[in-house]
KOLSE-483490 format. One record per residue: residue in three letters; x, y, z of N, C-alpha, C, O in turn. Coordinates in pm, 1 decimal. Layout:
// residues N
   rest         nx         ny         nz        cax        cay        caz         cx         cy         cz         ox         oy         oz
    ALA          X          Y          Z          X          Y          Z          X          Y          Z          X          Y          Z
...
//
This chain:
// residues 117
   rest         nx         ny         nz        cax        cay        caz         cx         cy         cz         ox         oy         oz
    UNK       84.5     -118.2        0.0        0.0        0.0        0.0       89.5      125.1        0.0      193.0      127.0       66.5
    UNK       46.8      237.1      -80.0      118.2      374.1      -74.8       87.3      471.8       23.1       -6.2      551.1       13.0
    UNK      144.6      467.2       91.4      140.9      552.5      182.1      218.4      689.3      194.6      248.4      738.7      303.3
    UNK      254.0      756.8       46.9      318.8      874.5       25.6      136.9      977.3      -19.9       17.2      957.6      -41.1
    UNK      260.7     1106.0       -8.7      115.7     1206.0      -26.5      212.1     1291.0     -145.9      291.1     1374.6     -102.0
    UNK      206.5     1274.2     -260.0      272.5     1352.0     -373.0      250.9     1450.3     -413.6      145.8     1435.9     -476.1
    UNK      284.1     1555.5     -421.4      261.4     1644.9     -519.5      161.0     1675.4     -591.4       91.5     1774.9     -570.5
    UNK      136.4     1564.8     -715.3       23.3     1582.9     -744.1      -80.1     1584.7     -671.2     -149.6     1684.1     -692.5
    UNK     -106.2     1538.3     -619.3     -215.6     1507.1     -480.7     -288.6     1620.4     -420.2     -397.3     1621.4     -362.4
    UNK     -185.5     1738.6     -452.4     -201.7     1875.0     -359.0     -241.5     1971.3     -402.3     -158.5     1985.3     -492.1
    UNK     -304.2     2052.2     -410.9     -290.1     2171.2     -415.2     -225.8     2316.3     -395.1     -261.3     2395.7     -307.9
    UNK     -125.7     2337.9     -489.5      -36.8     2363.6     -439.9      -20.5     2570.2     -453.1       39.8     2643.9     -375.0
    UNK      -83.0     2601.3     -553.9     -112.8     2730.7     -628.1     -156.2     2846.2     -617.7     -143.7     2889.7     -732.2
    UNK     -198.4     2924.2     -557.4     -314.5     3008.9     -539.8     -443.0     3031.2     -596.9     -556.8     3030.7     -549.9
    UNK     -382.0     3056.4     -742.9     -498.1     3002.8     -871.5     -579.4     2877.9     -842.2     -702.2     2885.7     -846.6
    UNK     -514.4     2754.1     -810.0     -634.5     2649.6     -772.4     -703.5     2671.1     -673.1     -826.5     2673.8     -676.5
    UNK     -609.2     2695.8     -534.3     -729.5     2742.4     -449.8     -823.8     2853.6     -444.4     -907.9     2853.5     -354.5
    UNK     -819.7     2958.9     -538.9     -926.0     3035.5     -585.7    -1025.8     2983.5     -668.5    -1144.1     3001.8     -639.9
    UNK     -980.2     2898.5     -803.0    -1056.5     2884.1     -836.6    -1173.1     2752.5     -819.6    -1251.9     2719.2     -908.1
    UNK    -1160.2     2682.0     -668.9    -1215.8     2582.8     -655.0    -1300.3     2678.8     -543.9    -1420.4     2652.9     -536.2
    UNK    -1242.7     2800.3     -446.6    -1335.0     2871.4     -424.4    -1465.4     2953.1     -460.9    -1574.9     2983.5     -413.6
    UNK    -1361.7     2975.9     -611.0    -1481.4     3104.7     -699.2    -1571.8     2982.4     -751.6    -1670.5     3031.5     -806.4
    UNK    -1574.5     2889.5     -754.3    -1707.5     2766.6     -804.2    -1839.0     2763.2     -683.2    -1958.6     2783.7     -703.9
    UNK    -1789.8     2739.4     -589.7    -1891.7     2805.9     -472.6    -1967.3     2669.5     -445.6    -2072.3     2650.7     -384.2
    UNK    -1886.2     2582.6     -507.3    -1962.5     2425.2     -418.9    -1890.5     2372.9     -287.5    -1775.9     2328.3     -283.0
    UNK    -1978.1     2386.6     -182.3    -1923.3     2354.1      -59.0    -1990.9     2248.3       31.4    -2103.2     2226.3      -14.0
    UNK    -1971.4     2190.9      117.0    -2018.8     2108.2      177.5    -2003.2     2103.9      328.7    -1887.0     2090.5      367.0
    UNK    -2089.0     2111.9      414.0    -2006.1     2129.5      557.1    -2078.8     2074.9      690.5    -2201.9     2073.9      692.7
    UNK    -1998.7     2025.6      810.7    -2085.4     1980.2      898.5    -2035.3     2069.9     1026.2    -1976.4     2177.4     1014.9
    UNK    -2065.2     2014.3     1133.8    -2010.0     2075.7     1295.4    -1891.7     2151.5     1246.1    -1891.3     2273.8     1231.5
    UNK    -1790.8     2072.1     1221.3    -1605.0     2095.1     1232.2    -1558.2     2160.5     1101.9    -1495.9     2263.1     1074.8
    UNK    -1616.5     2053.9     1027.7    -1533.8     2093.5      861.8    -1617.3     2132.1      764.4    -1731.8     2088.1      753.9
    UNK    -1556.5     2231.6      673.5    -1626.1     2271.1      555.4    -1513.1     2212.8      436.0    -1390.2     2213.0      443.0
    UNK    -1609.7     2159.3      315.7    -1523.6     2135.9      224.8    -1564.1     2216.4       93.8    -1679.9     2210.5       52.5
    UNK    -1490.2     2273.7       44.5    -1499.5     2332.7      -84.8    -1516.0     2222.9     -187.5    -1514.1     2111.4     -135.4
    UNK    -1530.2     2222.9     -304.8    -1520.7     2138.9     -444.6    -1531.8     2166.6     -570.2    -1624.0     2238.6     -608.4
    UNK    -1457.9     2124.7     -640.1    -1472.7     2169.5     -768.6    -1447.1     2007.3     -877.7    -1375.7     1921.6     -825.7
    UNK    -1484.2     1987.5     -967.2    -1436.7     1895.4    -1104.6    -1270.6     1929.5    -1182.0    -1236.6     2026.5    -1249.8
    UNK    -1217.0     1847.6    -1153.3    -1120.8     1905.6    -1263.6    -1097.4     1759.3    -1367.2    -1159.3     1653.0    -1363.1
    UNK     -979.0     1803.5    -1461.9     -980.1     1771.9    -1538.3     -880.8     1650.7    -1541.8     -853.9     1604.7    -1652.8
    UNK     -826.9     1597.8    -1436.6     -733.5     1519.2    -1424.9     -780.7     1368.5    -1364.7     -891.4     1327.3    -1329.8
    UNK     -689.3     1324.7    -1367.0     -779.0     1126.2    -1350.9     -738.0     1123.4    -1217.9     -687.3     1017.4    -1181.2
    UNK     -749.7     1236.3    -1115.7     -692.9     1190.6     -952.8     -767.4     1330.2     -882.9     -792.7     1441.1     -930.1
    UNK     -783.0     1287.7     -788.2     -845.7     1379.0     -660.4     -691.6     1488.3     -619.0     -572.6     1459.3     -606.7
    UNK     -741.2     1573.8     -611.4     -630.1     1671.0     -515.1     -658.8     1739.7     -402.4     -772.6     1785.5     -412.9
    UNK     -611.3     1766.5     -305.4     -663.6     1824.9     -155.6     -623.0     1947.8     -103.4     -528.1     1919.3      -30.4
    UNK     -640.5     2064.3      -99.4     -581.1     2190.9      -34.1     -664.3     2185.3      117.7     -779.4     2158.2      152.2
    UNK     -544.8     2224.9      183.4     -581.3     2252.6      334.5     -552.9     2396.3      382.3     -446.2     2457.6      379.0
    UNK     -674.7     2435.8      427.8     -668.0     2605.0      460.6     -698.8     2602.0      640.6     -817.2     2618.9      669.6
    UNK     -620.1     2585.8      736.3     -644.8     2572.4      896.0     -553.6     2707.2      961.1     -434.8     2714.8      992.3
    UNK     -671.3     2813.5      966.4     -617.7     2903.2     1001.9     -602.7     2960.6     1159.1     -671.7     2920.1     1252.8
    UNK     -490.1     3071.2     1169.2     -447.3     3094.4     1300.9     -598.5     3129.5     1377.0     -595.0     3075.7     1487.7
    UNK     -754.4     3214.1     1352.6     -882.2     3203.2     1385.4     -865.2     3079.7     1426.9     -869.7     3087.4     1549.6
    UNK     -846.8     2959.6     1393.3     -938.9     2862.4     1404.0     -849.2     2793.9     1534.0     -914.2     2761.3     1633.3
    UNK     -677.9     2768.7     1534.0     -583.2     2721.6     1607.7     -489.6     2848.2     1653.4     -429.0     2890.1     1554.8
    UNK     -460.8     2918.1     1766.0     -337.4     2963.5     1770.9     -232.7     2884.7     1754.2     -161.7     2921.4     1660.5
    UNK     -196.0     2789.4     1810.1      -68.1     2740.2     1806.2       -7.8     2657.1     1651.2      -81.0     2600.7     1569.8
    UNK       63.5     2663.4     1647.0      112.5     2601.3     1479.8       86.7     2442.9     1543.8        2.2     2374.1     1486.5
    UNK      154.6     2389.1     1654.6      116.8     2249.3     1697.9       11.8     2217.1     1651.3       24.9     2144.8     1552.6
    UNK     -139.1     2250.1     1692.9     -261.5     2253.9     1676.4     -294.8     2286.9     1544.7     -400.8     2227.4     1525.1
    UNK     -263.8     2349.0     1441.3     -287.2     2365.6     1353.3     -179.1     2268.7     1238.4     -209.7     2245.0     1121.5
    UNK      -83.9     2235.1     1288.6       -0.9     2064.8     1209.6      -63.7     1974.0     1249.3      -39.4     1868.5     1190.8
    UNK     -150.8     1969.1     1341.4     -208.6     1832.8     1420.1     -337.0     1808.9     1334.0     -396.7     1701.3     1332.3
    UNK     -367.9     1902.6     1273.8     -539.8     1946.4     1218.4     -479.8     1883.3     1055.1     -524.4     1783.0      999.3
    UNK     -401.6     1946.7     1017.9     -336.1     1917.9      862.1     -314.4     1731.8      870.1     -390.3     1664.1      800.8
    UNK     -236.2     1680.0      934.6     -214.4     1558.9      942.2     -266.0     1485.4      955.8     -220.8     1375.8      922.8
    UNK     -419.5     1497.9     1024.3     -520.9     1405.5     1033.9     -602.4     1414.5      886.5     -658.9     1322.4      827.6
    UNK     -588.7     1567.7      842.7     -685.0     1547.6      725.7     -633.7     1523.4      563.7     -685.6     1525.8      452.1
    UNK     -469.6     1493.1      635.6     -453.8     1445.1      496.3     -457.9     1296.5      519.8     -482.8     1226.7      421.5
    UNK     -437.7     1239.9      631.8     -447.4     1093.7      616.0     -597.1     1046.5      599.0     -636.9      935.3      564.6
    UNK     -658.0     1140.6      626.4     -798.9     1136.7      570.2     -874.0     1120.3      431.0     -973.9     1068.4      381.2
    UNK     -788.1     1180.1      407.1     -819.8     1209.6      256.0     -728.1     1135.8      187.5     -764.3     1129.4       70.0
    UNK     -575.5     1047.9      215.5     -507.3      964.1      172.1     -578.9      822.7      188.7     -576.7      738.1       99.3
    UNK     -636.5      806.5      299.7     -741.5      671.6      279.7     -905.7      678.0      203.5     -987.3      586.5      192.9
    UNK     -911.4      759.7      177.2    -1027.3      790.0      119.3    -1027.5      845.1      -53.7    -1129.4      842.0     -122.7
    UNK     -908.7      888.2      -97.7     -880.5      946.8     -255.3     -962.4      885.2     -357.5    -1014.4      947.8     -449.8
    UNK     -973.3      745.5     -336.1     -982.7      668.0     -459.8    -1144.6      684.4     -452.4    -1204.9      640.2     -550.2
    UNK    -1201.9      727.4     -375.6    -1378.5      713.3     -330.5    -1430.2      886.6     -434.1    -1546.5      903.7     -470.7
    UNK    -1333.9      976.3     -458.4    -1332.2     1080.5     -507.6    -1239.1     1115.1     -625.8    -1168.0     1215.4     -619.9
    UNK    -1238.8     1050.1     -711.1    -1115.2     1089.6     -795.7    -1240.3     1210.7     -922.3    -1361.9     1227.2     -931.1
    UNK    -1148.3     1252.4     -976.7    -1159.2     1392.3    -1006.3    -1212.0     1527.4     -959.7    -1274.9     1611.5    -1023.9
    UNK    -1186.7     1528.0     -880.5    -1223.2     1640.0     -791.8    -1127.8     1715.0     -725.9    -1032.6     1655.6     -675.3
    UNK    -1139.6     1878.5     -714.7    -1011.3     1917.8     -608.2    -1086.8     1968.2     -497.6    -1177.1     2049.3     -518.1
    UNK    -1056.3     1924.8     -372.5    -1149.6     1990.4     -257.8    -1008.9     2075.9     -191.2     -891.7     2046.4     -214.5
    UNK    -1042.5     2153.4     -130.5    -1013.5     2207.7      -36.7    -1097.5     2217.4      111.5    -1212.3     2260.6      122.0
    UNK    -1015.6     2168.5      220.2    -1075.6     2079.9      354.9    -1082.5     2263.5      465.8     -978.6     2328.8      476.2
    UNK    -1161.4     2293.4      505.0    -1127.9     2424.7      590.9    -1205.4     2385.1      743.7    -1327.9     2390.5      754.3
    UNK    -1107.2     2341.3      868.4    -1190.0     2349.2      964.6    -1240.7     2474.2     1009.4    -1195.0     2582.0      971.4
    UNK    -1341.2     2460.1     1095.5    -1436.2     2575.6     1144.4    -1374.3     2584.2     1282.3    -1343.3     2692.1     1332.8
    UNK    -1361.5     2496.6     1326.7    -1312.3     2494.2     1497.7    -1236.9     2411.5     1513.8    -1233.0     2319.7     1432.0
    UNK    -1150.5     2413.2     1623.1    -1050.0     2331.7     1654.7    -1090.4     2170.8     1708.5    -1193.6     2146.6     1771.1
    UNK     -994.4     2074.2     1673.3    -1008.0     1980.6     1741.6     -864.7     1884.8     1761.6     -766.6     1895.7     1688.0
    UNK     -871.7     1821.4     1838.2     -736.7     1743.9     1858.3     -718.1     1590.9     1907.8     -830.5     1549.0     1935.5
    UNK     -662.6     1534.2     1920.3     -685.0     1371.6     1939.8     -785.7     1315.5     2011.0     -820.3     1197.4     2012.6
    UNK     -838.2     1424.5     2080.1     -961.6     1365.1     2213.4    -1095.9     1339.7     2108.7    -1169.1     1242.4     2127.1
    UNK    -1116.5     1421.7     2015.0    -1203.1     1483.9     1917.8    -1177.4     1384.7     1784.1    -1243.8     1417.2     1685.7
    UNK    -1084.4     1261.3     1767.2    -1050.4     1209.2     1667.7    -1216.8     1112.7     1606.9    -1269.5     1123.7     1496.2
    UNK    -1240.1     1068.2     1666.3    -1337.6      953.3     1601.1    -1416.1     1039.3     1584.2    -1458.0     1044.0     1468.5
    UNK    -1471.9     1141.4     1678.9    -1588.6     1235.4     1581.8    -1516.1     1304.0     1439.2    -1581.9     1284.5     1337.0
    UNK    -1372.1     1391.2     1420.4    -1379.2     1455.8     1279.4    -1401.6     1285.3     1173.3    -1477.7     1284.3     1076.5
    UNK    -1326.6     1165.3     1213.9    -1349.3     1053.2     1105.6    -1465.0     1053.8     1067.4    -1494.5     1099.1      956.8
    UNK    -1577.0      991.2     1172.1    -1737.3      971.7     1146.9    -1778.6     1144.3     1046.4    -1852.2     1147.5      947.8
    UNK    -1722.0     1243.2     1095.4    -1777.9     1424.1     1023.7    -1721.7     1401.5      854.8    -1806.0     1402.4      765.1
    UNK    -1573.9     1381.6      822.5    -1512.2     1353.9      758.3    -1601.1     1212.9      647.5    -1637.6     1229.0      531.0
    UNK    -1612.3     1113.9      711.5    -1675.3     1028.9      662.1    -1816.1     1065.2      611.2    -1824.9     1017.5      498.0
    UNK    -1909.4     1117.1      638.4    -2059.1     1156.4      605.6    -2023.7     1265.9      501.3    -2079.3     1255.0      392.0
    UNK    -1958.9     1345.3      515.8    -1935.0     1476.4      431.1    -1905.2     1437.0      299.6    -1961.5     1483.1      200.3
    UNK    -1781.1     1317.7      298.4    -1762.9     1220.8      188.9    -1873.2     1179.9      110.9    -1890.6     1211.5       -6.8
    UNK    -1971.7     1085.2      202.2    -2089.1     1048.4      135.2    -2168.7     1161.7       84.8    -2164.0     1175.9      -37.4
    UNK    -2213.6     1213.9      125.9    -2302.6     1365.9       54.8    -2196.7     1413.2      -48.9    -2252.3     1485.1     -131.9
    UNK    -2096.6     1402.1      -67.4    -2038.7     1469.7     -181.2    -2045.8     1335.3     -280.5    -2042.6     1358.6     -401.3
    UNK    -2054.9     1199.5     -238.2    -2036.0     1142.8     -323.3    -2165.0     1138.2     -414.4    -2160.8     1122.9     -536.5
    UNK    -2290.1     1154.5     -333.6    -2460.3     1147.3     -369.1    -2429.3     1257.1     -466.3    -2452.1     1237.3     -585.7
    UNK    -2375.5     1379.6     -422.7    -2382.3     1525.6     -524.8    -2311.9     1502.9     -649.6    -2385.9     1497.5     -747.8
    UNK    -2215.3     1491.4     -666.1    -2100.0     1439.4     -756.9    -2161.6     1321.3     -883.5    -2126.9     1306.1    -1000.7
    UNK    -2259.8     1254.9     -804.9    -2332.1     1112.7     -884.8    -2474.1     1187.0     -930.5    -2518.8     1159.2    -1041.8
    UNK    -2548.8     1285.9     -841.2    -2686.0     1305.9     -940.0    -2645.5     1431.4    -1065.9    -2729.3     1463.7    -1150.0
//
């Protein structure tokens, strides 16, 4: 199993993360909001926006990034062509883990229902 997070994978640009903003498809529960857009490539890509509002500490805000890319590294293949960008609303941290999975997980499904009608 691959367990790297590449490059491609990411979002890396400003331009992408604007323009998956300026599309204005979003999705969101308690914790997380996800942006979305279609693109044109045969793989999912992920931008993470976890801002100092949401975490003061950079700890807390690497702790937030790392869960949601392994999130989205076990989950890619359930979303391929799409670029989301993941934005928490509020903080959370290991105590809080099985709820963002189960938040993370449902948000998935509703994008997958949207994406399919």
């Amino acid at each position: 199993m691959n367990f790297k997070f590449p490059s491609e994978l990411r979002l890396l640009k400003t331009d992408d993360f604007s323009s998956v903003f300026n599309f204005r498809k979003r999705i969101s529960g308690a914790t997380l909001v996800i942006n979305y857009r279609n693109n044109s490539l045969q793989h999912a890509r992920l931008g993470l926006v976890v801002s100092k509002k949401v975490a003061k500490l950079s700890v807390d805000r690497n702790y937030m990034r790392r869960v949601l890319k392994e999130l989205f590294r076990r989950n890619k293949a359930s979303f391929s062509h799409l670029d989301l960008v993941i934005r928490p609303q509020k903080p959370f941290n290991h105590k809080n883990f099985n709820e963002i999975v189960q938040e993370f997980d449902m948000l998935i499904a509703k994008l997958k229902n949207k994406s399919q009608a």
